[in-house]
VMD Tcl script that draws the C-alpha trace (Angstrom):
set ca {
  {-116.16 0.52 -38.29}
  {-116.66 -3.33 -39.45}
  {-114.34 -5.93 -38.37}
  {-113.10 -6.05 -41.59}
  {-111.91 -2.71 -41.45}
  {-110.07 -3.13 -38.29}
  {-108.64 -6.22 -39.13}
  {-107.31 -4.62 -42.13}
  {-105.97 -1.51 -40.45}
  {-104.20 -4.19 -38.15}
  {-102.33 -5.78 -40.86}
  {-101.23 -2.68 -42.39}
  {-99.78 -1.85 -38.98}
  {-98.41 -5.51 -38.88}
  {-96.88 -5.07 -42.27}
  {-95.22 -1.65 -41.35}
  {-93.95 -3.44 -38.51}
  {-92.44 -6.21 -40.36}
  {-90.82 -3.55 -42.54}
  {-89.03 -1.51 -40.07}
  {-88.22 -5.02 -37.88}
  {-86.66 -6.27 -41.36}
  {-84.50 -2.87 -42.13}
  {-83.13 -3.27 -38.32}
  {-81.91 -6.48 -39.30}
  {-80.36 -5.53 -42.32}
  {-78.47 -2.74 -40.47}
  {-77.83 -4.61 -37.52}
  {-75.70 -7.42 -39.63}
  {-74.30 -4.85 -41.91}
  {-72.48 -3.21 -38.60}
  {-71.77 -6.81 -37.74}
  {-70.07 -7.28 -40.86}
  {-68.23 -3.89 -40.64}
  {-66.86 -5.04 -36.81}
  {-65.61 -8.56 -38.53}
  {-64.04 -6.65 -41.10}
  {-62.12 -4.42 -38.56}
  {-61.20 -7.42 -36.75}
  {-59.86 -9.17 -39.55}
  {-57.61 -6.81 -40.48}
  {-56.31 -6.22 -37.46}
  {-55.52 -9.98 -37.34}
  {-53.38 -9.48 -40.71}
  {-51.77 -6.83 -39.77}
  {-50.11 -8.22 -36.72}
  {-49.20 -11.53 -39.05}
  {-47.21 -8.84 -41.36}
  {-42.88 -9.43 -42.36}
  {-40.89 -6.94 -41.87}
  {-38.95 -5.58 -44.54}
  {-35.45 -7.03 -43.36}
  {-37.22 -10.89 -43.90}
  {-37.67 -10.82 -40.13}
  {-40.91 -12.38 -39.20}
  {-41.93 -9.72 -35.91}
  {-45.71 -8.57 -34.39}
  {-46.49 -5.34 -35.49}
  {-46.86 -3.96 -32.09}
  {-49.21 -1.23 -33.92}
  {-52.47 -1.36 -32.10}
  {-55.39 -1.00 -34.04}
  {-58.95 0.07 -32.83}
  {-61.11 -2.25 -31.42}
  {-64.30 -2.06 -33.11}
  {-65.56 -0.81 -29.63}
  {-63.07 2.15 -29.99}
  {-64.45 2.76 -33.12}
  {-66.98 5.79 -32.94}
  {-70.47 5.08 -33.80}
  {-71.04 5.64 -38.01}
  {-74.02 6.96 -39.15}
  {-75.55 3.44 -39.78}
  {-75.25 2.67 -36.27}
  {-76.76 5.37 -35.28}
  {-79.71 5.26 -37.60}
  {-80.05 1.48 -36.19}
  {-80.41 2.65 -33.22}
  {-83.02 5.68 -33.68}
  {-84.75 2.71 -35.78}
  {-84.42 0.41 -32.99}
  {-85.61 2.90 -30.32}
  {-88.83 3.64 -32.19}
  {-89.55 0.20 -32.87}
  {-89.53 -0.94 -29.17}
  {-91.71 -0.85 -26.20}
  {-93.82 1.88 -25.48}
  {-91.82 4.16 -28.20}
  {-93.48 1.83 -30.97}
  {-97.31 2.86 -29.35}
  {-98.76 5.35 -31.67}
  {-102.21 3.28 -32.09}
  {-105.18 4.20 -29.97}
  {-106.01 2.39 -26.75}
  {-109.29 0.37 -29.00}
  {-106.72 -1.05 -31.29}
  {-104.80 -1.78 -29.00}
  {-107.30 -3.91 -26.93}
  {-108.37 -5.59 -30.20}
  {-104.90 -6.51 -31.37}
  {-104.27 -7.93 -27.64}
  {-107.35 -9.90 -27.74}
  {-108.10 -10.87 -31.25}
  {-104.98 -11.18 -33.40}
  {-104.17 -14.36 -33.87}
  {-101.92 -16.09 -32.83}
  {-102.61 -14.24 -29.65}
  {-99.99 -12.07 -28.35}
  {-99.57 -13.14 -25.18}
  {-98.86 -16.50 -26.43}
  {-95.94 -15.88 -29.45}
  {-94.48 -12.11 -28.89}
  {-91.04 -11.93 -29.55}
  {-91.13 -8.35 -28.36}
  {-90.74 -8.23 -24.80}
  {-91.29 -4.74 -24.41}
  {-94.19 -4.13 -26.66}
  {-96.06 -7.08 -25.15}
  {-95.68 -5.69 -21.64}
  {-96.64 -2.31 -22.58}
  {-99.49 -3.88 -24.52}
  {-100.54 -5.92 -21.52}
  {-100.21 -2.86 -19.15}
  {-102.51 -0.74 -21.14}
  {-105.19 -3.20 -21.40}
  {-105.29 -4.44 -17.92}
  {-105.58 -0.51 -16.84}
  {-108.68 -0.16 -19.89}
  {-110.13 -2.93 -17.72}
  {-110.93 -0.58 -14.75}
  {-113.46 1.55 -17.31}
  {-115.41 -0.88 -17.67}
  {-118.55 -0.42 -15.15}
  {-120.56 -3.40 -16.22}
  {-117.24 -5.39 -16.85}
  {-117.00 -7.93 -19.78}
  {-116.73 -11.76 -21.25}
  {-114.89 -12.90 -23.65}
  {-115.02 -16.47 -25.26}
  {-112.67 -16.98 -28.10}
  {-114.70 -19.68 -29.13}
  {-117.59 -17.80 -30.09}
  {-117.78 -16.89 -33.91}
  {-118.74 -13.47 -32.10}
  {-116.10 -13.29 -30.47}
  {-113.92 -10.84 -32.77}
  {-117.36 -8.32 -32.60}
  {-117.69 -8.28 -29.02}
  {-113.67 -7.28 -28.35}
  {-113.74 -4.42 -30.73}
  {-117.50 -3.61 -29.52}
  {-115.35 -4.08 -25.57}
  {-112.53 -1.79 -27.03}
  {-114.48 0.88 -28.23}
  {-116.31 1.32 -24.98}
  {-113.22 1.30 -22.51}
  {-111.60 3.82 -24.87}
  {-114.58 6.17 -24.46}
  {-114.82 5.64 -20.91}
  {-111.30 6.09 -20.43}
  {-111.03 9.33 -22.66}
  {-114.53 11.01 -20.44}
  {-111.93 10.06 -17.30}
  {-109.34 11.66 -18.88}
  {-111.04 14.78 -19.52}
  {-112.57 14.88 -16.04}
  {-108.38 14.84 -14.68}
  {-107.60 17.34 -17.77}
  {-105.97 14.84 -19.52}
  {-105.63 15.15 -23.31}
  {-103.17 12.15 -24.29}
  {-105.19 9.91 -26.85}
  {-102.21 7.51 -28.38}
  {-100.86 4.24 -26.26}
  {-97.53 5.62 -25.57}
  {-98.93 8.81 -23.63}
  {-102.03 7.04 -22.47}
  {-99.85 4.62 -20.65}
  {-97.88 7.00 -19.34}
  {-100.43 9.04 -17.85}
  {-102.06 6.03 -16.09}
  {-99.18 5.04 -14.58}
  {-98.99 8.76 -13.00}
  {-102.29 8.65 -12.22}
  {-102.13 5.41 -10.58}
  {-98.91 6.35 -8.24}
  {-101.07 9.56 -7.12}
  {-103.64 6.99 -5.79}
  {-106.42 8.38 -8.07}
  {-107.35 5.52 -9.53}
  {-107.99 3.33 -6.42}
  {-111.77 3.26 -6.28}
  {-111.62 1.98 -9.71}
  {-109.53 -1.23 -8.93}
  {-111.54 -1.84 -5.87}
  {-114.77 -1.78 -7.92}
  {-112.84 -4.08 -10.93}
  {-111.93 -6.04 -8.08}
  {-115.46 -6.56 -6.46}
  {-116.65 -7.38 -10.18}
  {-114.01 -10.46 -10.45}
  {-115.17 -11.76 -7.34}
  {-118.92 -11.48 -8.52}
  {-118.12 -12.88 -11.72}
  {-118.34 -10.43 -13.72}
  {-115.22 -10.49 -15.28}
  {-114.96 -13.43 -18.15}
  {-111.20 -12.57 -19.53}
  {-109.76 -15.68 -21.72}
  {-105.84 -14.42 -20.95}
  {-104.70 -16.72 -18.78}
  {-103.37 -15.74 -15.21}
  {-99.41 -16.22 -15.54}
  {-99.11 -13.98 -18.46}
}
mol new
graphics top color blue
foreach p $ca { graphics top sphere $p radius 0.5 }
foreach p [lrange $ca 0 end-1] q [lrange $ca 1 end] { graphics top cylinder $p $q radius 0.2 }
display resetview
């Protein structure tokens, strides 16, 4: 797989993204609309004359939009929303996900709006990090430097999956990889990994160009 290729499978991702980001807006102000509407004419309502010429409040009460059940617009923003989010939105493979972290530009870690998908993207990559024996550099100011992350990516996924097969593991897409390293993580068994990643940052083996607060 050439650069090219990846780069292009990235912004076809990035493009479906936009697409589903853009029909959550459009639903999102259309219930928005449909509360202001509610609200308005409950505002006219209680202005209305009574028949006998009597000014009076309707004492009437009207819904409040948030006594309104949920219409089926809502509820497809929400299902929309859901999938579209955090680790929900994962369905790429742990490699593209290590080469959108570290080569899309501008960098992730830097600009994402999305909270949750940049913490679940930083989560999986700083767990790919373990499976990487000889550990790695980076330099984003290489003109090599796109080449070496996916060359990077495509190792750590194969080292991960040959771990993953060793614990019976079968998950292959971000969402279930994560979750499975998270498990196996609380069970303890991937200590000897972070103790070796560990020794290789204090050897210098470890060249990583996101910085340390992110």
């Amino acid at each position: 797989m050439s650069v090219s290729d990846v780069e292009e499978k990235s912004t076809v991702s990035d493009v479906e993204m936009q697409l589903v980001n853009h029909q959550n807006c459009v639903i999102a102000e259309l219930v928005s609309l449909n509360q202001d509407l509610v609200k308005r004419v409950s505002e006219l309502e209680n202005r209305l004359v009574l028949p006998s010429g009597h000014s009076s409040v309707v004492t009437r009460k009207l819904p409040n939009a948030s006594d309104v059940p949920n219409t089926e617009m809502e509820s497809k923003a929400v299902v929309l929303k859901k999938k579209s989010c955090g680790t929900n939105a994962l369905s790429k493979s742990p490699a593209a996900i290590w080469y959108e972290w570290y080569a899309k530009t501008p960098r992730l870690w830097d600009v994402s709006s999305n909270r949750q998908k940049k913490s679940a993207y930083k989560q999986i990559t700083n767990y790919m990090k373990l499976f990487l024996p000889e550990g790695f550099a980076l330099d984003p100011s290489t003109p090599s430097y796109c080449d070496e992350v996916m060359r990077a990516g495509m190792q750590v996924e194969r080292c991960l999956f040959e771990f993953f097969g060793d614990h019976g593991i079968k998950s292959r897409n971000g969402s279930s990889v994560l979750k499975q390293l998270r498990k196996l993580h609380r069970e303890g068994k991937l200590e000897l990994l972070i103790k070796a990643y560990v020794a290789r940052v204090n050897t210098g083996k470890i060249s990583d160009p996101v910085p340390n607060h992110v």
